[in-house]
N, CA, C and O atoms as CSV, one atom per row, in Angstrom:
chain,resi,resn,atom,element,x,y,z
A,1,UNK,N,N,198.820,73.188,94.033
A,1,UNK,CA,C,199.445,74.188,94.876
A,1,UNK,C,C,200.766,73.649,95.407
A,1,UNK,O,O,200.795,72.441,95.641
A,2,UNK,N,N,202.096,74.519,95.677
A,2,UNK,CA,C,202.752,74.198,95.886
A,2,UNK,C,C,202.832,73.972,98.031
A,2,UNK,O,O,202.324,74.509,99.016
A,3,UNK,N,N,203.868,72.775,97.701
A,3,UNK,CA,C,203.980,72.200,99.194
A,3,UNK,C,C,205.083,72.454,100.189
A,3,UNK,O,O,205.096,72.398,101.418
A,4,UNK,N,N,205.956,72.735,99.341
A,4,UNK,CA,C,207.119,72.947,100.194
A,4,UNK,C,C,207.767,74.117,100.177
A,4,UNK,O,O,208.216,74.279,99.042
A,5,UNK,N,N,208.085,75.176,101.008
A,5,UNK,CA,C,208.011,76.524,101.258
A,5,UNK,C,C,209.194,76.735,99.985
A,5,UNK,O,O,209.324,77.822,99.423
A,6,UNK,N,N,209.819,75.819,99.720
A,6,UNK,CA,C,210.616,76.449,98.441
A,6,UNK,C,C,209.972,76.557,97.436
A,6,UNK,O,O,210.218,77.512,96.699
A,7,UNK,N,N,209.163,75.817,97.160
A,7,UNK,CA,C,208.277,75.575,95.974
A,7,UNK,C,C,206.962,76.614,96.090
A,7,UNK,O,O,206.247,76.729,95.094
A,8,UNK,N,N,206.672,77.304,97.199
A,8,UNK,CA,C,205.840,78.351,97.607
A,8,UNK,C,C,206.410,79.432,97.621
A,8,UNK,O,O,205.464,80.212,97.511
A,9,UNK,N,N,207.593,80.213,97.699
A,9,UNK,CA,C,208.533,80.953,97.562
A,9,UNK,C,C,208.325,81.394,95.852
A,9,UNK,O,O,207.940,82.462,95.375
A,10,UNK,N,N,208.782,80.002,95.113
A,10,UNK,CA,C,209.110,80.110,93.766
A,10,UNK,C,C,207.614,80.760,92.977
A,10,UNK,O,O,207.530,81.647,92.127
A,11,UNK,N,N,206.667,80.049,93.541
A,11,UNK,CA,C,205.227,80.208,93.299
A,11,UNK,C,C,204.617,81.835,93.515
A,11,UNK,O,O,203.700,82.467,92.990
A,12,UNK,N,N,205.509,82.102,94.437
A,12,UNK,CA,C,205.051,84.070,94.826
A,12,UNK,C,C,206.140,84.528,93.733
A,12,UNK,O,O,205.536,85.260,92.950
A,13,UNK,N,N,207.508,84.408,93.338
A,13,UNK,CA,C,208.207,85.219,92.854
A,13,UNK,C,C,207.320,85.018,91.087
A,13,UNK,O,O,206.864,86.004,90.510
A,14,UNK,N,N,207.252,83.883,90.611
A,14,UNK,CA,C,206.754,83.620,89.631
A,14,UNK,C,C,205.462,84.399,89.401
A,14,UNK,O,O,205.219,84.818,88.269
A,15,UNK,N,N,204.770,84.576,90.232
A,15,UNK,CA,C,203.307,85.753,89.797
A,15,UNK,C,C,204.311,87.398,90.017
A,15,UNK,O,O,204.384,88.272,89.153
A,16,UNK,N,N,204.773,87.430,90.965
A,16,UNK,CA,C,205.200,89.193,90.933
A,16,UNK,C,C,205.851,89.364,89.515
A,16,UNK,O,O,205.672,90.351,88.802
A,17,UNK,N,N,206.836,87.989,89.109
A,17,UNK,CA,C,207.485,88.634,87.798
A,17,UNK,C,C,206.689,88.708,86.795
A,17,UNK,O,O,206.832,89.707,86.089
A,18,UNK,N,N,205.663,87.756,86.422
A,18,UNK,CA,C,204.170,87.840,85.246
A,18,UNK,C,C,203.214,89.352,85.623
A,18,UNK,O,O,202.288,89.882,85.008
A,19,UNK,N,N,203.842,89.685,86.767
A,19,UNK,CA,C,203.120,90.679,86.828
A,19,UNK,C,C,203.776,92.442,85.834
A,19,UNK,O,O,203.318,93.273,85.050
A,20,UNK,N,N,205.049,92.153,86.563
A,20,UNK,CA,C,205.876,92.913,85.911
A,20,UNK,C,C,206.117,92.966,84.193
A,20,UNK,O,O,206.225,93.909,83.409
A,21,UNK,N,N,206.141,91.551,84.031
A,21,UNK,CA,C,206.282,91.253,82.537
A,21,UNK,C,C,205.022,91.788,81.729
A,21,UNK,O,O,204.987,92.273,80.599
A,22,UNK,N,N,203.969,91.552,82.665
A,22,UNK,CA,C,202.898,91.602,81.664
A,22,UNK,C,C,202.807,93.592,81.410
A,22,UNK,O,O,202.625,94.222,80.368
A,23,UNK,N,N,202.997,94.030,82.663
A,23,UNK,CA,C,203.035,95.411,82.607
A,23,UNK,C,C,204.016,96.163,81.393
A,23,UNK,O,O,203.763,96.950,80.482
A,24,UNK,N,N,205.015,95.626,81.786
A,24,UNK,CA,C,205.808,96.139,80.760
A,24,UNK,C,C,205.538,96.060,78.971
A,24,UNK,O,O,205.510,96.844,78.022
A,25,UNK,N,N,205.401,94.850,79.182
A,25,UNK,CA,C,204.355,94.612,77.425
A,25,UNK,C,C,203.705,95.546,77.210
A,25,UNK,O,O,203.904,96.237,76.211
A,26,UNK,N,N,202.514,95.876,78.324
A,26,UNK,CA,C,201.538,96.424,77.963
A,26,UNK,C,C,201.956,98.030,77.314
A,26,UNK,O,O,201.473,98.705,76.405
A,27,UNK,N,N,203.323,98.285,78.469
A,27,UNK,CA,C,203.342,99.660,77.930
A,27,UNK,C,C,204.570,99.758,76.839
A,27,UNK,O,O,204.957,100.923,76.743
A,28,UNK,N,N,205.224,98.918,76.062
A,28,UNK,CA,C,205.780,98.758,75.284
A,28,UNK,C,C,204.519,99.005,73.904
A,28,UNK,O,O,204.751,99.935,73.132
A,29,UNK,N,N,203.324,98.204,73.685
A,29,UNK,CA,C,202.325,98.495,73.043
A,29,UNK,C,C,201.817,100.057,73.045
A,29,UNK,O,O,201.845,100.809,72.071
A,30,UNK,N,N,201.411,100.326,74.182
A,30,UNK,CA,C,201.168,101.221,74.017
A,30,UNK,C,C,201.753,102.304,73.466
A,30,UNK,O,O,201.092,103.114,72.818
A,31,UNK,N,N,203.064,102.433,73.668
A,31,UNK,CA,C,204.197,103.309,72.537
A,31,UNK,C,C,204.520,102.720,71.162
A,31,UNK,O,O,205.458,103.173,70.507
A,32,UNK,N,N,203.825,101.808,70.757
A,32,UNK,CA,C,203.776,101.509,69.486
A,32,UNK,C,C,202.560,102.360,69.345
A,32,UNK,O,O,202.804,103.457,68.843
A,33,UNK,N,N,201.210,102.123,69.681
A,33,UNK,CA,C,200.008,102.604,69.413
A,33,UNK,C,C,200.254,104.077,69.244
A,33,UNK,O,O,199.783,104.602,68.235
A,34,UNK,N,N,200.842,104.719,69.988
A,34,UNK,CA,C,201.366,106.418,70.350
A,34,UNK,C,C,201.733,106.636,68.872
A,34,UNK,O,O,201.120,107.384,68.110
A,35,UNK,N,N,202.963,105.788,68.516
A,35,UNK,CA,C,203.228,106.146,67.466
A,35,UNK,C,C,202.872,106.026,66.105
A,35,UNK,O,O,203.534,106.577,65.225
A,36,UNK,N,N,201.848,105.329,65.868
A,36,UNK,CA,C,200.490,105.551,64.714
A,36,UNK,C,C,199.519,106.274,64.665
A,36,UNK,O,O,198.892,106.683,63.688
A,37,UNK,N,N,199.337,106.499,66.081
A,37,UNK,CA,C,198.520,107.729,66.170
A,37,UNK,C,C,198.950,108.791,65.480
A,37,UNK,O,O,198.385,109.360,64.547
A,38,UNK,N,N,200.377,109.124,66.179
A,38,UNK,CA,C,200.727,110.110,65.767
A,38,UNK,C,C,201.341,110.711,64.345
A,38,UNK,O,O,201.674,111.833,63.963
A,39,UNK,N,N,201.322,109.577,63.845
A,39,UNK,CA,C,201.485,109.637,62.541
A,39,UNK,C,C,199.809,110.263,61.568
A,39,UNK,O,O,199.604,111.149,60.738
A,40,UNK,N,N,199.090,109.413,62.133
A,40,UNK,CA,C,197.677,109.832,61.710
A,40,UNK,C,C,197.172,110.961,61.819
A,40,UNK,O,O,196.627,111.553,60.888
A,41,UNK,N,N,197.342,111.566,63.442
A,41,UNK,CA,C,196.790,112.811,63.557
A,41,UNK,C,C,197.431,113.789,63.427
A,41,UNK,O,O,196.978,114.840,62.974
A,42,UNK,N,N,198.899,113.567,63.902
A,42,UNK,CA,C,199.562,114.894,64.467
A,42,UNK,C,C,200.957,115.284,63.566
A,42,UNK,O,O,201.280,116.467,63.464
A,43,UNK,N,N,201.617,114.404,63.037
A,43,UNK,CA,C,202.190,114.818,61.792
A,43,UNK,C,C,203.642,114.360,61.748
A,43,UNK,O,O,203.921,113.966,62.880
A,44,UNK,N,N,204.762,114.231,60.874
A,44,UNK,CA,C,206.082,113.226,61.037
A,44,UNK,C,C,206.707,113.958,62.028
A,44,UNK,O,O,207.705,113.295,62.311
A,45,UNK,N,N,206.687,114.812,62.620
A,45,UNK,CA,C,207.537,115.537,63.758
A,45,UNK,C,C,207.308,114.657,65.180
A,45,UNK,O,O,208.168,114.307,65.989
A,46,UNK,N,N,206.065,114.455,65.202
A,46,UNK,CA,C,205.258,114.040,67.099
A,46,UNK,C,C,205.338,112.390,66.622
A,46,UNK,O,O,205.145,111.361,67.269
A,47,UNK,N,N,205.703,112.616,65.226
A,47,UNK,CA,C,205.690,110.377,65.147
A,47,UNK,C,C,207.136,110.313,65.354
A,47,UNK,O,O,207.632,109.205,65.560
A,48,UNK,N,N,207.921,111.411,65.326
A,48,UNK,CA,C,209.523,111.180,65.126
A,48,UNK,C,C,209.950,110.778,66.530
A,48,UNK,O,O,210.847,109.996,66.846
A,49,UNK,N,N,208.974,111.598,67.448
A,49,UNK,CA,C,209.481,111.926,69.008
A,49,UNK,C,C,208.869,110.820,69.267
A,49,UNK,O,O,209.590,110.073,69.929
A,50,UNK,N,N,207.678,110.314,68.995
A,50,UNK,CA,C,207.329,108.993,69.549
A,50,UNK,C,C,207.912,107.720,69.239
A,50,UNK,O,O,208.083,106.754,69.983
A,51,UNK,N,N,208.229,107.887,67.865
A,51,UNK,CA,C,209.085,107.021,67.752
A,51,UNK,C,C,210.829,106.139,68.489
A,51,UNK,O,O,211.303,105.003,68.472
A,52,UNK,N,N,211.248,107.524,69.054
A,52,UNK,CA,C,212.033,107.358,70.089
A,52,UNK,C,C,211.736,106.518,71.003
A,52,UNK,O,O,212.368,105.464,71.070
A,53,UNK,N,N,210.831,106.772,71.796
A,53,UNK,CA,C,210.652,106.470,73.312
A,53,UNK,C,C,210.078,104.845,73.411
A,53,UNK,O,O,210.149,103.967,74.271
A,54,UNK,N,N,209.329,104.976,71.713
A,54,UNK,CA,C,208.727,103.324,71.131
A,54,UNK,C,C,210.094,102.626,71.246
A,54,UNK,O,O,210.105,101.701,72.058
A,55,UNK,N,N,211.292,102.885,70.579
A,55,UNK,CA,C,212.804,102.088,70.262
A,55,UNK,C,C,213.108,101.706,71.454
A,55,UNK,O,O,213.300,100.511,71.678
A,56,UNK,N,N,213.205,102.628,72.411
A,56,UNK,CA,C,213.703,102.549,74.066
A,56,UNK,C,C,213.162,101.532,74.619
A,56,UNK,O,O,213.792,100.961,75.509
A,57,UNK,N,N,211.950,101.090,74.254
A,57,UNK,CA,C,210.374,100.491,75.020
A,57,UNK,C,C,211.111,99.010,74.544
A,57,UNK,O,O,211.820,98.322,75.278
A,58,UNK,N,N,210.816,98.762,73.372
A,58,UNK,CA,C,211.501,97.968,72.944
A,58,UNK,C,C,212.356,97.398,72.830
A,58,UNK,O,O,212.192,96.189,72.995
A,59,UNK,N,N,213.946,97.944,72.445
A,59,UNK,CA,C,214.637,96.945,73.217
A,59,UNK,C,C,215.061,97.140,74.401
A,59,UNK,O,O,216.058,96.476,74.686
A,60,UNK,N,N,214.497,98.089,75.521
A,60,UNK,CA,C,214.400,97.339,76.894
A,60,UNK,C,C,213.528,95.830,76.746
A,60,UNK,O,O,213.646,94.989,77.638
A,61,UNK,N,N,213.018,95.683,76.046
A,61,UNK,CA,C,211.916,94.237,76.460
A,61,UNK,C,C,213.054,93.445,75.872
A,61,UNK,O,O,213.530,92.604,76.634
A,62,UNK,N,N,213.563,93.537,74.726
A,62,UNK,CA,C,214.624,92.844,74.091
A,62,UNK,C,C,215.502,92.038,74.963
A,62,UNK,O,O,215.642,90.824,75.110
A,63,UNK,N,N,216.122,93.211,75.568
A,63,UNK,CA,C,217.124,92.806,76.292
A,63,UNK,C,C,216.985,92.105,77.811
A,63,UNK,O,O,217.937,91.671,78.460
A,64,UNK,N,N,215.873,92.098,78.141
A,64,UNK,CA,C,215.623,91.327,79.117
A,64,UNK,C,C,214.790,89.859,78.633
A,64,UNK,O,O,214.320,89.167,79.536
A,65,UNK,N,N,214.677,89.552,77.639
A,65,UNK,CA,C,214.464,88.510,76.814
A,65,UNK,C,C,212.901,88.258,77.416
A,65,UNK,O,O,212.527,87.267,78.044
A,66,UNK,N,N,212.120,89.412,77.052
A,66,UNK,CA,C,210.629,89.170,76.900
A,66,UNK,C,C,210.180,89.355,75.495
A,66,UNK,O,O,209.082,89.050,75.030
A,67,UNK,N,N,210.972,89.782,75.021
A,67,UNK,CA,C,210.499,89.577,73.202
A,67,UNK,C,C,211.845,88.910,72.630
A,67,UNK,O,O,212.747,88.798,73.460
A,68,UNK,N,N,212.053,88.546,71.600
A,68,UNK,CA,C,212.665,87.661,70.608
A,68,UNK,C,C,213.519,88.706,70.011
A,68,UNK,O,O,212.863,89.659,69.589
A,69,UNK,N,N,214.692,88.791,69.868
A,69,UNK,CA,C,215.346,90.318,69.031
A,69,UNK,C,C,215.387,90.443,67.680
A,69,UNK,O,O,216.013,91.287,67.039
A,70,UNK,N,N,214.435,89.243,67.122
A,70,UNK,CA,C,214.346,89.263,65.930
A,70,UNK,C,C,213.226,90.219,65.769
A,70,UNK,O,O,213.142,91.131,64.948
A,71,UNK,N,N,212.143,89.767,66.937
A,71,UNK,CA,C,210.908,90.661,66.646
A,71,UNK,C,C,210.714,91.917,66.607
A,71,UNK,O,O,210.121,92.661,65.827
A,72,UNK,N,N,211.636,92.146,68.114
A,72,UNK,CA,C,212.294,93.419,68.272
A,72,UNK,C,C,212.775,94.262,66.898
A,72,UNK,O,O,212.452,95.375,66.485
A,73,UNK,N,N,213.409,93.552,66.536
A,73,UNK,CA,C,213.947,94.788,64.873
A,73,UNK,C,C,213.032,94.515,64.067
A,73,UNK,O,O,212.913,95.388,63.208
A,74,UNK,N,N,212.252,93.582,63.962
A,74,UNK,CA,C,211.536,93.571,62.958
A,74,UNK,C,C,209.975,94.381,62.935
A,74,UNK,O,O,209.341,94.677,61.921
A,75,UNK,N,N,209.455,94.712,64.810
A,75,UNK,CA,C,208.827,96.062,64.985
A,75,UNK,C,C,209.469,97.520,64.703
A,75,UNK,O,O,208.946,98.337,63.946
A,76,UNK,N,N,210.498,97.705,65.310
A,76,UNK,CA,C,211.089,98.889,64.871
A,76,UNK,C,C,211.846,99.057,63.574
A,76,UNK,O,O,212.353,100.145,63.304
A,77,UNK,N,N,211.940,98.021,62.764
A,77,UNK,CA,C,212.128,98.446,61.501
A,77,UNK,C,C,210.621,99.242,60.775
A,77,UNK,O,O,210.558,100.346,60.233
A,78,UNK,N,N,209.419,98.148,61.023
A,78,UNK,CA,C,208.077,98.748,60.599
A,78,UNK,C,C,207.634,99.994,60.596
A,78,UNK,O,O,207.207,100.715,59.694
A,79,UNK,N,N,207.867,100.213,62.246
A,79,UNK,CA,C,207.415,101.583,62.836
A,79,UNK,C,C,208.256,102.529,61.850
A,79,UNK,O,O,207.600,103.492,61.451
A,80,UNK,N,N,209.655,102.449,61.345
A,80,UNK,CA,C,210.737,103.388,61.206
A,80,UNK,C,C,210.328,103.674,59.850
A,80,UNK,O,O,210.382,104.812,59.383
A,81,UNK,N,N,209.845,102.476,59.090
A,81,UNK,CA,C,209.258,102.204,58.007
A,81,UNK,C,C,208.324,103.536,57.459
A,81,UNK,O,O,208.515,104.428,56.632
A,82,UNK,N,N,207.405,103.232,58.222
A,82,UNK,CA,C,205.971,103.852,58.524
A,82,UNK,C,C,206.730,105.475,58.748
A,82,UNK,O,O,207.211,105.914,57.704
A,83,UNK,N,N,206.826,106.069,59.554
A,83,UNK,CA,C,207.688,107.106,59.648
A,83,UNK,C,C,208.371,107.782,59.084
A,83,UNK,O,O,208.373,109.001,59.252
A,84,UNK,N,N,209.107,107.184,58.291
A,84,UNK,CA,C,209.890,108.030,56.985
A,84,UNK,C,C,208.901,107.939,55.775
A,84,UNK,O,O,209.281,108.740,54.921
A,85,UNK,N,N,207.765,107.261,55.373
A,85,UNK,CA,C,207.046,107.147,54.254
A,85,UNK,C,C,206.260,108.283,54.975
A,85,UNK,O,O,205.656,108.776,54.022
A,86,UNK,N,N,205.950,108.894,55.915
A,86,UNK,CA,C,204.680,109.644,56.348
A,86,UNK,C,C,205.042,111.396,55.450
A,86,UNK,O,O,204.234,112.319,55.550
């Protein structure tokens, strides 16, 4: 545990931001997931629109350097992939 109120400071900001980070992941996934679904059930129109909001999701994470921007294009190339073959 940390001892010195700076080092206790750093220790609170460090969980609020894992908190944030982790949230945001989560719903970055989840607009990937949206958009296989929607490819599956609902047809290339509702994967087109999801596909949007997936790109947005993404490189927002990009750009705040919680994903790698390699990975970044290399999910939304897939998804885009997936999408035009549907």
């Amino acid at each position: 545990m940390a001892n010195s109120p700076q080092a206790r400071k750093r220790a609170r900001q460090a969980e609020k931001h894992r908190l944030r980070n982790t949230s945001q992941k989560t719903a970055m996934r989840t607009s990937i997931k949206k958009v296989l679904l929607a490819l599956k059930n609902e047809g290339k129109e509702a994967a087109q629109a999801a596909l949007s909001t997936a790109i947005v999701s993404i490189d927002r994470l990009a750009g705040k350097g919680l994903m790698h921007s390699n990975k970044a294009a290399r999910l939304k190339s897939r998804l885009n992939k997936k999408v035009k073959a549907a």
